[in-house]
Steps between C-alpha positions, in 0.01 A plus 500: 500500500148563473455176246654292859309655757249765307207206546527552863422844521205416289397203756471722758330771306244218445487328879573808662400818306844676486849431303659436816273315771560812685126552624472101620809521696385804690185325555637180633839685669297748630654468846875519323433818323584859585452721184721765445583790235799593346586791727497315826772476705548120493469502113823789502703383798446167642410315174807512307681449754337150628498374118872596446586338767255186452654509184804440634390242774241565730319232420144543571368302793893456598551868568926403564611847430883475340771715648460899365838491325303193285243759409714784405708241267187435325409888504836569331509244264102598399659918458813302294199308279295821428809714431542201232194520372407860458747535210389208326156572448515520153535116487092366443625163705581769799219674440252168477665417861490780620145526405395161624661541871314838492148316478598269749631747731167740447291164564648419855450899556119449405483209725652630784284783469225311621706160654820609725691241415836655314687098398716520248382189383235666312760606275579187423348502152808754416875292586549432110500878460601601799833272366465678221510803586764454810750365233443782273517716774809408649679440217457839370596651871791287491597645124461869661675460803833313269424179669616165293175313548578164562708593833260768633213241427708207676561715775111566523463147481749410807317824720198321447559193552665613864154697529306194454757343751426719735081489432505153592683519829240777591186295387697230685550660815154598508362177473690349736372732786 
C-alpha cells in the first residue's frame, strides 16, 4: 500500500506541512469544522450510529433513511461477521484485514473529530477487505451454527436482494414527492 499511495502523504507533507493535509483543510473548511475529542457525546452516541447506517445507505447529501428492520439486518449480519472473525484471528490474511479496516475506520474517527460528516463512503478504501473479512466471517458462523453454506449463503443472497428491492421503492417514493 504505501508503494501506491505512500507518495501522497509525502506531497502533502511537502505542500501542506502535515502527512495528511489536515491543517489546510481546517484552514480553508474553517466554516465546516467543529473539533471534537474522543469523549464527546457525538463521537460515543451519534457517530456510529450515522456511519452504520450511511454505511448501509444514507447516502450523504441524499439523507433517504431505509426502513429500521433494513438496519437491524445489517446490524445482525455485522454481530454474525465478527462472531466469524474473532476465532479466526490466527489467520495473518484476517489479521492484515482486519488491520487495514481498523486504520480506515480510526481515520474517519479523526476526521469527524474535527469535520461532522460520518459517510460511509470514506470507508471506501476498505470493500476488498471488508469482502474479505465478511466471507471469512460468515463462513465460519455458518460452520458453528451447523449451517451447509451454500444454502444459508443463497438464502442471504435472496434476503438481500428483497432488501435492495425494497431500498429502491423507498428512494423511489421519495423522489417522486
Amino acid at each position: 500500500m504505501p508503494a501506491v499511495a505512500g507518495w501522497l502523504f509525502l506531497r502533502n507533507a511537502r505542500l501542506y506541512g502535515d502527512l495528511l493535509g489536515s491543517a489546510m483543510e481546517r484552514s480553508t473548511l474553517a466554516s465546516l469544522t467543529l473539533p471534537r475529542r474522543l469523549d464527546d457525546s457525538y463521537v460515543r452516541g451519534e457517530f456510529p450510529r450515522l456511519l452504520g447506517s450511511s454505511f448501509v445507505g444514507v447516502l450523504g447529501w441524499i439523507n433517504v433513511w431505509r426502513p429500521s428492520p433494513v438496519y437491524w439486518l445489517y446490524a445482525g449480519l455485522g454481530v454474525a461477521i465478527v462472531a466469524g472473525v474473532v476465532p479466526r484471528l490466527r489467520d495473518p490474511f484476517v489479521v492484515m484485514a482486519g488491520g487495514f479496516v481498523a486504520l480506515c475506520l480510526a481515520g474517519v474517527v479523526v476526521f469527524n473529530m474535527t469535520f461532522p460528516q460520518p459517510q460511509g463512503r470514506y470507508l471506501f478504501a476498505a470493500p476488498p477487505f471488508l469482502a474479505l473479512l465478511t466471507a471469512t466471517g460468515l463462513h465460519e458462523t455458518l460452520q458453528r451454527l451447523g449451517l451447509p453454506p451454500w444454502p444459508a449463503a443463497g438464502t442471504l443472497w435472496v434476503i438481500l436482494l428483497a432488501v435492495d428491492v425494497v431500498v429502491l421503492q423507498t428512494v423511489r417514493t421519495v423522489f417522486a414527492r
